[in-house]
C-alpha positions as CSV (number, residue, x, y, z in Angstrom):
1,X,15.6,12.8,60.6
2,X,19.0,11.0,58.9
3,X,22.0,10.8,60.7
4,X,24.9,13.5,59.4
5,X,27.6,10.6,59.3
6,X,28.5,8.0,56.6
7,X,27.4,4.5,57.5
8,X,31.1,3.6,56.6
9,X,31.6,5.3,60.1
10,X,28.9,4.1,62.1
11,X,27.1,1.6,62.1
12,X,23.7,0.1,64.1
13,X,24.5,-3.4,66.6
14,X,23.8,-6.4,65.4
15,X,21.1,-8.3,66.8
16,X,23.3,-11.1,68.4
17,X,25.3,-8.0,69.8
18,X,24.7,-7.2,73.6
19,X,25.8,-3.7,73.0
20,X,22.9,-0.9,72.6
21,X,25.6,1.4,71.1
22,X,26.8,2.7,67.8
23,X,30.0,1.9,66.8
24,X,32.9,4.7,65.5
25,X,36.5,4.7,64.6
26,X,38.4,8.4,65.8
27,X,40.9,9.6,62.8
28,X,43.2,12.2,63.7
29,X,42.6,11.4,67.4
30,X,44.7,13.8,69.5
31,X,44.6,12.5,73.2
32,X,41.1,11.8,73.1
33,X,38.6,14.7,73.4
34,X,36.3,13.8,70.9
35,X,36.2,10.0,71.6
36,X,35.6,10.8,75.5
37,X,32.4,13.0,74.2
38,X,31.6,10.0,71.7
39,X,31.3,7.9,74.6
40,X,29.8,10.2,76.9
41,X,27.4,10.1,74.2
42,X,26.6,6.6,74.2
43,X,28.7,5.7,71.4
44,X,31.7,2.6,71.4
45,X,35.4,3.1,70.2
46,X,36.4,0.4,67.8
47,X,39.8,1.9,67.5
48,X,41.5,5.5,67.6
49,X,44.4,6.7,65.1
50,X,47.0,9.4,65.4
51,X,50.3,10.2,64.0
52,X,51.7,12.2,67.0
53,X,53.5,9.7,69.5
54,X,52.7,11.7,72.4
55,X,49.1,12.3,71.8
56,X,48.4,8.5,71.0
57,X,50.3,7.8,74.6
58,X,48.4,10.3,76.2
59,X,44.7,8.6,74.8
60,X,46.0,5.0,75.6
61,X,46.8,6.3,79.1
62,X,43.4,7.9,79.6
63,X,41.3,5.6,77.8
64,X,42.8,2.0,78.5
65,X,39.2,0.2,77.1
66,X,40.0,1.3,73.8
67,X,41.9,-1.7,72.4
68,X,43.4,-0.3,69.3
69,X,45.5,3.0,69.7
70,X,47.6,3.0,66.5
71,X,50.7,5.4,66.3
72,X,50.2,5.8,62.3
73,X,50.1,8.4,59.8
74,X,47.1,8.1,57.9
75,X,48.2,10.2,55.0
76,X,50.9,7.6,54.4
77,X,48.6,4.4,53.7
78,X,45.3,3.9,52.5
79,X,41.8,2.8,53.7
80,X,42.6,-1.0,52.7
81,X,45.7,-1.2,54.8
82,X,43.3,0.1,58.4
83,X,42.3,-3.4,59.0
84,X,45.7,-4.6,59.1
């Protein structure tokens, strides 16, 4: 059985990775529901997106692993400018 999700989104470790996850990026975050169920699942958080200050503040307070929490409205700038 496929997986549902582009391979743009996840992707399998490399072998000289430790890590016996799949990797995902959350758009349109919130404070962090679906990343916590992500990572219930067994799944990593490369980084997690959001235009609402508050929410973004709220998953960076909960989730302090996730090294990038970006404050940014992704209707504003386009997929080349993400991995600035």
């Amino acid at each position: 059985m496929g997986s549902f999700l582009p391979n743009k989104i996840i992707s399998k470790p490399s072998s000289n990775n430790s890590a016996d996850s799949l990797n995902f990026i959350d758009l349109f975050c919130g404070c962090g529901g679906f990343t916590l169920g992500m990572e219930r699942s067994g799944f990593k958080c490369l980084a997690a997106i959001d235009f609402n200050a508050e929410t973004v503040a709220i998953l960076h307070a909960n989730l302090p692993h996730i090294k990038h929490v970006l404050h940014r409205d992704l209707t504003a700038f386009g997929p080349d400018e993400l991995w600035k």
